[in-house]
C-alpha positions as CSV (number, residue, x, y, z in Angstrom):
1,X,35.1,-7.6,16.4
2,X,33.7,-10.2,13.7
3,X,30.9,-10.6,16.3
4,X,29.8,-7.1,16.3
5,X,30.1,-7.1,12.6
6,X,27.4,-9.7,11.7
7,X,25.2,-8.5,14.5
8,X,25.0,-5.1,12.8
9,X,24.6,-6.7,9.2
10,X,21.9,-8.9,11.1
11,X,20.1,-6.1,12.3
12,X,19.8,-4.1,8.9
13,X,19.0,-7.4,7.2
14,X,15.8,-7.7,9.6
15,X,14.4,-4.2,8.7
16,X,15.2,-4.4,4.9
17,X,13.8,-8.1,4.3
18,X,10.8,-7.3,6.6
19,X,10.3,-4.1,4.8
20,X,10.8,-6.1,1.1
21,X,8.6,-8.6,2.1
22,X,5.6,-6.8,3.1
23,X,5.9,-3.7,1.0
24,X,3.4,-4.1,-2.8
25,X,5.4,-4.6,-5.7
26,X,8.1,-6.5,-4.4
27,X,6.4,-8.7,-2.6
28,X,4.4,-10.0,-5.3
29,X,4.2,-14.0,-5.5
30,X,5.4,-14.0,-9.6
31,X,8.7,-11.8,-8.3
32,X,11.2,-15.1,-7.1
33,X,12.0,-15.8,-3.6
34,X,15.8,-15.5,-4.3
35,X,15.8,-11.9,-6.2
36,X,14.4,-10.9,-2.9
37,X,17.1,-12.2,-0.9
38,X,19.3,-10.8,-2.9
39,X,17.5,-7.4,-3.2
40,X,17.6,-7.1,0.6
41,X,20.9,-8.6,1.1
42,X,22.5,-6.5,-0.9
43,X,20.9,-3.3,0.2
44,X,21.6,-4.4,4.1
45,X,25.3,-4.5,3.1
46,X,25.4,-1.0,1.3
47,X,23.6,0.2,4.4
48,X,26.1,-1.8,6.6
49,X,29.5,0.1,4.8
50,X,27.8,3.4,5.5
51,X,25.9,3.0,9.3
52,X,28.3,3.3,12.5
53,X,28.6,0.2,14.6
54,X,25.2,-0.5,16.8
55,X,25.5,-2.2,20.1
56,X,27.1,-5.9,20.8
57,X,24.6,-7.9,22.7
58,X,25.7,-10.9,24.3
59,X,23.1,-12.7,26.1
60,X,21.1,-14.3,23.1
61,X,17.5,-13.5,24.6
62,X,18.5,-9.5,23.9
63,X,19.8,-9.9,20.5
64,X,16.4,-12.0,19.5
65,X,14.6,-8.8,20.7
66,X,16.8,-6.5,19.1
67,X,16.3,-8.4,16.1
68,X,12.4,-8.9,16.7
69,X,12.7,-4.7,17.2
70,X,14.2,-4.3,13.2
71,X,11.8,-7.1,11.8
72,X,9.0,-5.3,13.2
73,X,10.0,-1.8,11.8
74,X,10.3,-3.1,8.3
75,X,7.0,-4.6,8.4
76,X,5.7,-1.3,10.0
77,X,7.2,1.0,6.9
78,X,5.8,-2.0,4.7
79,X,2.5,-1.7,5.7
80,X,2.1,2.1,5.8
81,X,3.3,2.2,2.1
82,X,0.8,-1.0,1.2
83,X,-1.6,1.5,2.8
84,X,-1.7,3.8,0.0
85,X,-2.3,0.8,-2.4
86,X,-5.5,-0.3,-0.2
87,X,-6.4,2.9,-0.3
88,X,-6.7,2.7,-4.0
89,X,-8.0,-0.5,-4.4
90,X,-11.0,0.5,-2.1
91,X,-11.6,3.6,-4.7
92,X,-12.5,0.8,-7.2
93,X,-14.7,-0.9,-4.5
94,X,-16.7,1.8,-3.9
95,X,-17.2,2.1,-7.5
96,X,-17.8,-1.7,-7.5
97,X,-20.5,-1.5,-4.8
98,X,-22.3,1.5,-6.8
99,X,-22.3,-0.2,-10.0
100,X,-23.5,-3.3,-7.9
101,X,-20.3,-5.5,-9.3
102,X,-19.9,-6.4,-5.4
103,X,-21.9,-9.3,-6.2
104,X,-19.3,-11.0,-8.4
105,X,-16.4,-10.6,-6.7
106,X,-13.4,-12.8,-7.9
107,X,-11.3,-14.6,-5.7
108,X,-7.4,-13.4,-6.2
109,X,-4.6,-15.9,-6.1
110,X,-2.0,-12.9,-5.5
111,X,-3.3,-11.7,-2.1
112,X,-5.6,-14.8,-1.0
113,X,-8.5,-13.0,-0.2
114,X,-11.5,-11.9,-2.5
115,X,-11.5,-9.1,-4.9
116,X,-14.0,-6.5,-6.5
117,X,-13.5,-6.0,-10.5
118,X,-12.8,-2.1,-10.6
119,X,-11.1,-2.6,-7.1
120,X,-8.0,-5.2,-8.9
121,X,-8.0,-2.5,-11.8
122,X,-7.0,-0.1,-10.1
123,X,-4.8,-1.9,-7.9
124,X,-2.6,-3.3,-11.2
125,X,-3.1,0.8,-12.2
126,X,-1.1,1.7,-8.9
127,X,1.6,-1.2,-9.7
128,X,1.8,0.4,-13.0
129,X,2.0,3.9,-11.9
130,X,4.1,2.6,-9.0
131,X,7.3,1.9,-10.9
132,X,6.2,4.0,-14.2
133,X,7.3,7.3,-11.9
134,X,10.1,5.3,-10.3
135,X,7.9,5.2,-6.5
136,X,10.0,2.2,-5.8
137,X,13.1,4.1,-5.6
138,X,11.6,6.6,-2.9
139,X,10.6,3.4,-1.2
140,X,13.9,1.8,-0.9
141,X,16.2,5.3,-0.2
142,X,12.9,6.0,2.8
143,X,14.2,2.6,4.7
144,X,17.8,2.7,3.7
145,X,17.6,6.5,5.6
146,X,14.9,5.0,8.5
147,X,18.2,4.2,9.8
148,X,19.1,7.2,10.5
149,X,16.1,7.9,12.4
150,X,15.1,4.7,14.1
151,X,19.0,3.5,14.9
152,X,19.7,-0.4,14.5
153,X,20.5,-2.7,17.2
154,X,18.3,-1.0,20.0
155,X,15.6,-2.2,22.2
156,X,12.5,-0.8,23.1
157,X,9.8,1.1,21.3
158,X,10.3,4.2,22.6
159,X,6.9,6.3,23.5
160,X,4.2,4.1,21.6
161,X,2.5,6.9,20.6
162,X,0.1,6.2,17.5
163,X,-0.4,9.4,16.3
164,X,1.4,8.7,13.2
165,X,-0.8,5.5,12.4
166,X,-4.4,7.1,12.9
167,X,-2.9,9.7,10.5
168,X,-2.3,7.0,8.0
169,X,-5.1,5.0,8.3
170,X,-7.7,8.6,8.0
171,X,-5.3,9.6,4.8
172,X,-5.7,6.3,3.0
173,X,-9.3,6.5,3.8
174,X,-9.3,9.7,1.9
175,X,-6.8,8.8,-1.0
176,X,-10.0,6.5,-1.2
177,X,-12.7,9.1,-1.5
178,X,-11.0,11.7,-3.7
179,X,-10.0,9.1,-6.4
180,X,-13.6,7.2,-6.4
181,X,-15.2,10.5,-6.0
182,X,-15.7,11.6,-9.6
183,X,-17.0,8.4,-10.7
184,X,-19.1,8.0,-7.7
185,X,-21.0,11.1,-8.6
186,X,-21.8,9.6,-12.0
187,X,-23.4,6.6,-11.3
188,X,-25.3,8.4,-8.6
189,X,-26.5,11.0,-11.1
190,X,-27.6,8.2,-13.4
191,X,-29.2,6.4,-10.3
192,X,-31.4,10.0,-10.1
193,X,-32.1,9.9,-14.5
194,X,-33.2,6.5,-14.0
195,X,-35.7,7.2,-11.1
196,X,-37.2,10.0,-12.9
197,X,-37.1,7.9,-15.7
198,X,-39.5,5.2,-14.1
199,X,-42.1,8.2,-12.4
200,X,-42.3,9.3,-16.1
201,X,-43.0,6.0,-17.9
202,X,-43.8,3.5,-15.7
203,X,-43.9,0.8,-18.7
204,X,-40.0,0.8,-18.3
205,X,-38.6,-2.0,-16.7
206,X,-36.5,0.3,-14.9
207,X,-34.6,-2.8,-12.2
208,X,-33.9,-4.5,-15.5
209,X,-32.4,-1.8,-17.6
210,X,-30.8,-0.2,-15.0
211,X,-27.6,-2.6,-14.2
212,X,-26.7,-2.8,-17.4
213,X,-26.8,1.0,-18.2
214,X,-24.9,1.9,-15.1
215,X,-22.0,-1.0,-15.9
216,X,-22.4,1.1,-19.5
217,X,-21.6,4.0,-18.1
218,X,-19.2,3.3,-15.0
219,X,-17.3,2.0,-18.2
220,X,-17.4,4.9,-20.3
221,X,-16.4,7.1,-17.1
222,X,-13.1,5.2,-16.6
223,X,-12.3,5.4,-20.1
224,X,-12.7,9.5,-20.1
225,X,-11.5,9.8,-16.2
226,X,-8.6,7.4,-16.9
227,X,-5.9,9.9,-17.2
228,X,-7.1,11.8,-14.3
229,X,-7.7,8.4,-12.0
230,X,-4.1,8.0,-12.9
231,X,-2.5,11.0,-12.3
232,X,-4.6,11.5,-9.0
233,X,-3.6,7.3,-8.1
234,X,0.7,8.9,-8.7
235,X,0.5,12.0,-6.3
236,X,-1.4,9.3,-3.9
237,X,1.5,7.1,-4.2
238,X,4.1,10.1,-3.6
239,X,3.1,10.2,0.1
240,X,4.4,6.6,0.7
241,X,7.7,7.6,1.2
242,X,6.5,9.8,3.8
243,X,4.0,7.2,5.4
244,X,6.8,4.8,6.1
245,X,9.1,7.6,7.6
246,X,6.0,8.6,10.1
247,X,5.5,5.6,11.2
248,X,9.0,5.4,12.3
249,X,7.2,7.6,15.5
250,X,7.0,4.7,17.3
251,X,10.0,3.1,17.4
252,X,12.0,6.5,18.5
């Protein structure tokens, strides 16, 4: 009996620090190491009091794959909802790349990899946003109830279809376009005033006024779009609940 009680524990544990540990926002290097634990241990053990018993394997090789089975669910629901964040983030890259701030992009300790200017803003605007409406909560109720759908302590991955992930890679792609959109058509639009500008007086120095004024007014168009960027960059970050359910499609 004691032994089928840990090995349930164990197998929620897997999902839920998995999930914690890949998911933005509380995965974060400046959150500690220890709140995590303790975040997922003690969601694992509210999940445990209220999730039936799950299967007693004996044989040590099946309860590793079992185990490897949860670990790889969490990171699954993890990544679809870190999805939704790249998917903002590359917003403020394709801003970056029409404003031509590409060039100086900025190596960031937090991720390890190199990041655009507007691309970071908008990321930190997501974090914001992220637990401003409280998305962390829908986060943490979608894998306390993946149980429910994906049951702990099985093995296999069920059909392997990846319907669900093409559908969440295409959407994040879009998240992308919509939110970058508005700002896009700016720059392109002053991109047009600035090559009519240089067929009606050549004397202009048009490559050397031209970086400037379009960092000018990429500015200026965040500052009026801000509110919008923000409220489009929320009703993005509704759908991660959502994302991490779907993605549950492989593991039935």
């Amino acid at each position: 009996m004691f032994v089928l009680e840990v090995q349930s524990y164990l197998f929620i544990l897997a999902r839920i620090t998995s999930f914690i540990v890949a998911v933005p926002g509380f995965s974060h290097r400046s959150l500690p190491n220890t709140s995590k634990v303790a975040l997922a241990a003690i969601l694992s053990w509210v999940v445990y009091l209220n999730m039936p018993a799950s299967p007693v394997f004996e044989q040590t090789l099946l309860f590793m794959l079992a185990v490897l089975r949860e670990a790889l669910i969490g990171l699954s629901m993890g990544f679809a909802a870190r999805l939704v964040f790249s998917g903002i983030e590359m917003a403020g890259q394709f801003i970056d790349f029409q404003v031509g701030y590409t060039m100086g992009a900025i190596y960031d300790p937090a991720t390890g990899t190199a990041s655009s200017y507007y691309g970071k803003l908008f990321y930190w605007l997501s974090i914001m946003v992220f637990f401003m409406l409280n998305f962390h909560h829908a986060l943490l109720m979608a894998v306390m109830d993946s149980f429910k759908v994906a049951a702990a302590g099985q093995i296999g991955f069920g059909s392997l279809t990846l319907t669900g992930v093409l559908y969440i890679f295409s959407y994040a792609f879009r998240i992308a376009v919509c939110i970058a959109a508005p700002m896009i058509i700016v720059l392109l639009v002053t991109d047009i005033v600035m090559g009519l500008l240089s067929r009606t007086v050549p004397e202009i120095n048009v490559f050397m006024l031209g970086m400037p004024l379009k960092a000018l007014v990429g500015l200026v168009a965040f500052l009026m779009m801000s509110s919008a960027l923000m409220s489009s960059s929320g009703q993005a970050l509704g759908l991660m609940g959502g994302f991490a359910v779907k993605i549950l499609e492989i593991f039935r």
